[in-house]
N, C-alpha and C positions, 0 to 999 in steps of 0.2 A: 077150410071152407071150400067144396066147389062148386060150379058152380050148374046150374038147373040143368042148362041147355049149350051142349060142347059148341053147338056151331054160330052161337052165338057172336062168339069174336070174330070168326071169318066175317059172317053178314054183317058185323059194323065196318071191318075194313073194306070191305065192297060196298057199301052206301056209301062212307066215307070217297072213296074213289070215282062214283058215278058224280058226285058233287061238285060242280066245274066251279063253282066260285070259291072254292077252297085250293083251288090247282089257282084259278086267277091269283088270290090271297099267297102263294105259294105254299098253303098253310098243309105240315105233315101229321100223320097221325105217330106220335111217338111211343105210345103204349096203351094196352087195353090190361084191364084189371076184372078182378067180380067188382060191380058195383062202379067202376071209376076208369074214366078215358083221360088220354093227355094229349092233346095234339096242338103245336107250335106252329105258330104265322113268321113266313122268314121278312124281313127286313129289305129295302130297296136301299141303292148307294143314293146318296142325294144329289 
């Protein structure tokens, strides 16, 4: 399968990035798929 529109992935990693409360979150985008993203929230020492 691919996927419609190649620049697709870039423009999520750039939305992704313009998005400060996911930089607050410490939160990364760890993979773009068709159809399916993964992105992880890091964790604070307590």
């Amino acid at each position: 399968m691919t996927p419609h529109d190649e620049g697709c992935a870039q423009r999520t990693r750039d939305s992704f990035a313009r998005q400060a409360a996911m930089a607050t979150l410490g939160a990364t985008l760890e993979s773009i798929e068709l159809a399916a993203s993964c992105s992880r929230c890091g964790t604070r020492p307590s």
